[in-house]
C-alpha positions in Angstrom: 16.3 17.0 6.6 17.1 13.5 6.2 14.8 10.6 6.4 14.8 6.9 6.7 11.8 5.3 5.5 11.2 1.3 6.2 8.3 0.6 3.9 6.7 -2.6 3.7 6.7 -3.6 0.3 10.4 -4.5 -1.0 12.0 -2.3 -3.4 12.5 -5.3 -5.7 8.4 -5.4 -5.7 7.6 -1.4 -6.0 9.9 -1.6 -9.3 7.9 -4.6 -10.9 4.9 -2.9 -10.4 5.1 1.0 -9.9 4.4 3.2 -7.1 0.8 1.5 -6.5 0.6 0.8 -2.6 0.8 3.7 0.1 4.5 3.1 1.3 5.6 3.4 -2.2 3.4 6.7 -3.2 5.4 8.0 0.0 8.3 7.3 -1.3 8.0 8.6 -4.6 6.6 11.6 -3.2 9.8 12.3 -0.5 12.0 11.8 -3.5 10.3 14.5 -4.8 10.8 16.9 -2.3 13.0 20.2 -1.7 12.5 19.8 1.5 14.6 16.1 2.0 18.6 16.1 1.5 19.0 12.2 1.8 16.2 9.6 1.8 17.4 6.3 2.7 15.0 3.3 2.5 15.4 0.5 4.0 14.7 -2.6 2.1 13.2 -5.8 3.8 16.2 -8.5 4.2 16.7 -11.5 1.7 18.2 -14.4 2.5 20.1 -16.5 -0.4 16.9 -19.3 -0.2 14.2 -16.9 -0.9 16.1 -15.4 -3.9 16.3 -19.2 -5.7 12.9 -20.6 -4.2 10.5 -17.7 -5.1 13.1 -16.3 -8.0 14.0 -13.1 -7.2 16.3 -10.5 -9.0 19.2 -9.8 -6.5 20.0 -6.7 -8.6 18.7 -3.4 -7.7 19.1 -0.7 -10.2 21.7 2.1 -9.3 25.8 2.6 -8.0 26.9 0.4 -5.3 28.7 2.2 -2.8 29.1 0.2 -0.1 29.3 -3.4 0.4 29.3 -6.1 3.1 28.9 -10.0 3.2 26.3 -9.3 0.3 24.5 -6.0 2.0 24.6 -3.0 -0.2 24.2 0.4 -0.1 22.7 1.4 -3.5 22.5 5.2 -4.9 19.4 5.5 -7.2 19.6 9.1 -7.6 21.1 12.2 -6.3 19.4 12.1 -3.3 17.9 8.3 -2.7 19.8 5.6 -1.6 18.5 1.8 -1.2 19.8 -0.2 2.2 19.6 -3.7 1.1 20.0 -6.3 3.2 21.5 -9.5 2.6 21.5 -12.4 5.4 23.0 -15.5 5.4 20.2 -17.9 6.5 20.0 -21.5 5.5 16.3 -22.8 4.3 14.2 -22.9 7.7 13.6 -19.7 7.8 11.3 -19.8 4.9 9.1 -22.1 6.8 8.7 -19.5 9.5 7.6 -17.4 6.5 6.6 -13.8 8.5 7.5 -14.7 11.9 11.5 -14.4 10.4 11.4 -11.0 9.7 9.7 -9.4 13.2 13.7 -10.9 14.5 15.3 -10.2 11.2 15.3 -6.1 11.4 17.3 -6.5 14.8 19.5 -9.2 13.4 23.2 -7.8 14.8 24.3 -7.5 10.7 21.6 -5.7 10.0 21.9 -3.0 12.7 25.5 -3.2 12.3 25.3 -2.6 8.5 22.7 0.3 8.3 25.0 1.8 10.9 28.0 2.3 8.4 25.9 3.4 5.6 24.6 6.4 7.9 28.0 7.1 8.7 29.1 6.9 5.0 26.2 9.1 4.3 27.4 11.4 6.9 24.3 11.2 8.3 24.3 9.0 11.6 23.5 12.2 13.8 21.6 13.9 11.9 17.9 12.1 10.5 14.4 10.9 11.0 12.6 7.9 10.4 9.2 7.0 9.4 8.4 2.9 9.8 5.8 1.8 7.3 5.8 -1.9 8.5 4.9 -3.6 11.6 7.2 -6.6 11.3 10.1 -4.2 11.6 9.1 -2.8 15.0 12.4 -4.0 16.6 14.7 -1.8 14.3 13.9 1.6 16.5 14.4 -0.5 19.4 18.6 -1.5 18.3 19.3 1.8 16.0 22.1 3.8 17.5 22.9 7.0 17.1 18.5 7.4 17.5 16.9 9.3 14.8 16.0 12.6 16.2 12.1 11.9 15.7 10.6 8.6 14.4 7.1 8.3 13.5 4.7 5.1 12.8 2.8 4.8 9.5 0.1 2.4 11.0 -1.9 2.3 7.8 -4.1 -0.5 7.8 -4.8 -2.9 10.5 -3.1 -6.0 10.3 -4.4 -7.4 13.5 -7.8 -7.4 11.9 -6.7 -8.9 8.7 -7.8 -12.9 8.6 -5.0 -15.3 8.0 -2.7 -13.5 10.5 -3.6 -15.6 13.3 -0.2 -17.5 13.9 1.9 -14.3 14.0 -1.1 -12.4 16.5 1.1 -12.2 19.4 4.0 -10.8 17.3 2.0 -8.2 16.3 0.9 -7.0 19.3 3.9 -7.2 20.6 5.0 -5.1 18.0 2.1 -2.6 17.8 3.0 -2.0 21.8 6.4 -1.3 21.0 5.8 1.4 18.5 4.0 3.0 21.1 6.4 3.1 23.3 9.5 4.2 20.8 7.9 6.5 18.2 6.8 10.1 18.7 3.5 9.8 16.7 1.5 7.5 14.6 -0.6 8.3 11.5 -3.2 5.6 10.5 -5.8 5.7 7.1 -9.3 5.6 9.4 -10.7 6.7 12.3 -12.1 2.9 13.3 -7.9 2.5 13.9 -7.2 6.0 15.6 -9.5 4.1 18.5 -8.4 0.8 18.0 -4.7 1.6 18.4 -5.3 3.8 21.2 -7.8 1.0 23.2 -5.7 -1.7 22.6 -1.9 -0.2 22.3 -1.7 3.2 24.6 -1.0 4.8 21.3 -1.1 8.5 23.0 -0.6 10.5 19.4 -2.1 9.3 16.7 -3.7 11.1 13.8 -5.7 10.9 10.8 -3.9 10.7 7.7 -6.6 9.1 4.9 -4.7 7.7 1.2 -4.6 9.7 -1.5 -4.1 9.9 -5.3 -1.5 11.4 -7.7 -3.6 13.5 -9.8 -1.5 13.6 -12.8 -1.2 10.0 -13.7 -5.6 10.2 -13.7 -6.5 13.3 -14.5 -5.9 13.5 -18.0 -6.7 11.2 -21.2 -5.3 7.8 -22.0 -6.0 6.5 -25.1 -7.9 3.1 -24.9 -5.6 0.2 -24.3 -5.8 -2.8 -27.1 -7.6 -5.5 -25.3 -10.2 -2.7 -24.0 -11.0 -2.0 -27.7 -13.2 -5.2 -28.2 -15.4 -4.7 -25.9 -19.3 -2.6 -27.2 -20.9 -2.0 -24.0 -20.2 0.2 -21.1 -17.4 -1.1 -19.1 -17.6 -1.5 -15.3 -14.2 -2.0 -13.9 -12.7 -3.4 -11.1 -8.9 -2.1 -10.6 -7.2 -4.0 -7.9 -6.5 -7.3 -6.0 -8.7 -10.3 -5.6 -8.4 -10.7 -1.8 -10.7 -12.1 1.1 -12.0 -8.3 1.2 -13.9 -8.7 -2.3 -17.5 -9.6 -1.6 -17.3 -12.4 -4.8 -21.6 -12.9 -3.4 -22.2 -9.3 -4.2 -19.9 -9.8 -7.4 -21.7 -12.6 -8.9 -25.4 -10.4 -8.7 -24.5 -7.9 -10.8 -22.7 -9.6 -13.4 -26.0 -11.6 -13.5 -28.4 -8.7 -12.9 -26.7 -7.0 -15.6 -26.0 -8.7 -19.4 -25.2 -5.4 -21.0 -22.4 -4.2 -19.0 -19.2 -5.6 -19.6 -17.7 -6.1 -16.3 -13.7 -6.0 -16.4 -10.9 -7.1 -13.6 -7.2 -5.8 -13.4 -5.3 -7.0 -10.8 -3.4 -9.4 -9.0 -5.5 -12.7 -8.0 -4.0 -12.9 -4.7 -7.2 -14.9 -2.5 -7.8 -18.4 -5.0 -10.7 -19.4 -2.8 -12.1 -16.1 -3.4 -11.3 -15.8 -7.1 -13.0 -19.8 -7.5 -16.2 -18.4 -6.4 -16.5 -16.1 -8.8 -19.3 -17.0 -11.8 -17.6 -16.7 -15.2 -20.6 -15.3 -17.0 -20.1 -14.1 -20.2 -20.1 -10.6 -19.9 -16.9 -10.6 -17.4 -13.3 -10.5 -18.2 -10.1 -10.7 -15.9 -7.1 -8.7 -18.2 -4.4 -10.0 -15.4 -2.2 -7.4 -13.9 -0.7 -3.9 -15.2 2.0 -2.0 -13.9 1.1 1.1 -12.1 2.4 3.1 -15.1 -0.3 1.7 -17.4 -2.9 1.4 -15.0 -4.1 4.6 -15.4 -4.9 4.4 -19.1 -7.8 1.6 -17.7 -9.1 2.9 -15.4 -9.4 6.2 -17.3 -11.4 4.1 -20.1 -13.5 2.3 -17.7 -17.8 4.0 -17.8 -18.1 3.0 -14.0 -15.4 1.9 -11.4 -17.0 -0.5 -8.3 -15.5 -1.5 -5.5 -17.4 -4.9 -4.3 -15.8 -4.9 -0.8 -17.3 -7.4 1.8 -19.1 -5.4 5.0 -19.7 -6.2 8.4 -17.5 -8.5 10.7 -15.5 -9.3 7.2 -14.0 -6.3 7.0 -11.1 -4.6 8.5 -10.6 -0.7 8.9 -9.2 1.0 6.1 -9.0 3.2 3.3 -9.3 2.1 -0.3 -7.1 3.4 -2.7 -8.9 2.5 -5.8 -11.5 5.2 -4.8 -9.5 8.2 -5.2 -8.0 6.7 -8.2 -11.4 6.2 -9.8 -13.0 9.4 -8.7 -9.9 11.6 -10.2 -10.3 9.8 -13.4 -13.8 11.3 -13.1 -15.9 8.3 -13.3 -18.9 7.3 -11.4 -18.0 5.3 -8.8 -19.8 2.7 -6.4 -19.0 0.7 -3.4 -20.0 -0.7 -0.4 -19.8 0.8 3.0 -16.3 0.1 4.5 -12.7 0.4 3.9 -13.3 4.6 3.7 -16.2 4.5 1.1 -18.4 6.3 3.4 -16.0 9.0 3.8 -16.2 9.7 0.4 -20.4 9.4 0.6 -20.7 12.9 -1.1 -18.7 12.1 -4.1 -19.9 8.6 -5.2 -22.3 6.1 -4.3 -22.5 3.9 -1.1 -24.5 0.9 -1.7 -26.2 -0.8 1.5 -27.3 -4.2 -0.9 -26.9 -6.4 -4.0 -30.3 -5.0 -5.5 -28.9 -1.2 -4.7 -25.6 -2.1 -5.8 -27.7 -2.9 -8.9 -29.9 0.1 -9.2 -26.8 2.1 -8.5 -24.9 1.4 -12.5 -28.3 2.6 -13.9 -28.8 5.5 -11.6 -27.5 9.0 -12.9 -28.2 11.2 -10.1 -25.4 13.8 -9.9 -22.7 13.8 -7.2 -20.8 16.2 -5.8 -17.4 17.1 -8.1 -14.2 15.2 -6.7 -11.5 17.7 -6.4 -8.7 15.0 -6.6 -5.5 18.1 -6.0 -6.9 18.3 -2.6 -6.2 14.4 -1.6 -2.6 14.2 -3.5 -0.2 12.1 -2.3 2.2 15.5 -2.5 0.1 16.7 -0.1 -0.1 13.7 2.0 3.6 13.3 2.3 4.1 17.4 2.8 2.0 16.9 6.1 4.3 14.3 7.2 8.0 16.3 6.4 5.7 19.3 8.2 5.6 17.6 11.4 9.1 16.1 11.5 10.3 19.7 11.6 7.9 21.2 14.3 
């Protein structure tokens, strides 16, 4: 089969810094496969402005062949090729920042232009597409010939996420047009499966929770250098300062707890959020690591956490980091939310500061993780699996 895939991340952004977000294990995963002739992903459109205001590489790595007003058609391999769109939009479409792109997947060059690279694949009659991004909704709508099946990857729940209040209508209007143009959705929670169905008619949508690629945390790193320094049992933290980390919850057990070392790597993404975080003495923030190193961290790490803010704060999800941690075969606590409770039997779900606390000096024994069951090969089999039925 052949497959379009319209992740959300940019390609530029999943080569800075590895396969580390669901659309991108997806992608490395399809690439994989026997199963796929020709995977073509198509990357989110720059514009000249955003290349030279937020200093972007223009260059993708791999053979050009096919070019148009500044679109390309990249080969990365012998099966992968990159769609990557180039529009020619003066500065004022920054200042729209997301609202831009729900109208730039159905911009007339952009339709126009993935429309001769299927037919330069040989391909226009014959694939499938899975959408990984909500913003490009309109694509399906303007594609012709239409993919045979098309499928929604409605991961996590951006109308839930705070700061999206100026785009809200966009999104449901996007949300209700996925339901109306794609065969099935897949979603990371069951808290979604009935939102999107309440709110969006979505009439098929199933269950598909993250996973983790066993390999790359299964077996032993040796200790990176600025990991060396440190005498006492590291508790680690291995992802993105957002509004979902509970920096309250944070502060009490760096305090509660002098003789842990508590250590952050990651993106600091939320600056309010990051501001509020006590720098005691026993905490250090070791920036961001590409996904290739990543592993040797977290592998080091005595005790991985995940300090996620409950309640009306959160949004429905799954966390990543969990299935990460737990096939490096530490001990792992969170709070309940964002799939931690899902994964009750295999780590520790704490309900409060003082039990988050108890929880790093607790030992009792939890069930063994087996991390080949939740693979991202898996994960991406069962989506090839139901293209073809």
């Amino acid at each position: 089969m052949n497959l379009i895939v319209i992740p959300y991340h940019d390609w530029r952004k999943i080569e800075q810094e590895g396969s580390r977000t669901r659309d991108a294990h997806f992608i490395e995963e399809f690439r994989k496969s026997n199963k796929i002739d020709k995977l073509i992903i198509l990357n989110r459109p720059i514009t000249k402005a955003e290349i030279i205001l937020k200093r972007k590489s223009r260059e993708i790595k791999g053979e050009v062949i096919l070019k148009e007003n500044g679109s390309k058609l990249i080969s990365i391999d012998d099966k992968t090729y990159i769609i990557d769109i180039f529009l020619s939009q003066n500065i004022r479409h920054l200042l729209q920042k997301r609202k831009w792109y729900f109208h730039a997947y159905q911009n007339e060059n952009v339709i126009s232009f993935v429309t001769k690279c299927l037919k330069k694949l040989k391909i226009d009659q014959d694939y499938y597409l899975l959408s990984q991004n909500v913003i490009a909704s309109q694509f399906i709508n303007h594609i012709s010939p239409a993919p045979k099946k098309s499928f929604f990857d409605a991961w996590d729940n951006f109308r839930l996420m705070p700061g999206l209040n100026p785009i809200h209508g966009l999104l449901d209007k996007a949300y209700f047009n996925y339901s109306k143009n794609t065969t099935h959705w897949y979603t990371n929670s069951t808290e979604n499966i009935f939102y999107y169905k309440s709110h969006y008619k979505a009439s098929s949508v199933s269950l598909l929770k993250n996973g983790v690629d066993y390999d790359r945390f299964n077996h032993k790193h040796e200790k990176p250098e600025d990991l060396n320094a440190f005498k006492n049992p590291i508790v680690g933290f291995g992802g993105k300062i957002t509004h979902l980390f509970d920096y309250e919850l944070f502060n009490y057990i760096v305090l509660k707890n002098p003789d842990l070392d508590f250590v952050v790597v990651g993106q600091i993404l939320d600056r309010n959020v990051f501001n509020r975080i006590k720098k005691y003495d026993n905490l250090y923030f070791l920036g961001d690591k590409h996904y290739n190193e990543y592993p040797t961290y977290v592998k080091n790490f005595d005790i991985g956490i995940i300090p996620y803010v409950t309640g009306k704060k959160q949004h429905n999800g799954d966390s990543i980091k969990a299935y990460e941690y737990l096939a490096a075969g530490l001990k792992v606590i969170g709070t309940r939310g964002s799939g931690i409770q899902d994964l009750e039997e295999y780590l520790y779900v704490a309900n409060s500061p003082e039990e988050f606390s108890e929880y790093l000096r607790t030992d009792t024994k939890k069930k063994k993780f087996n991390a080949e069951e939740h693979s991202w090969s898996k994960k991406a089999e069962k989506i090839v699996e139901d293209f073809q039925n």
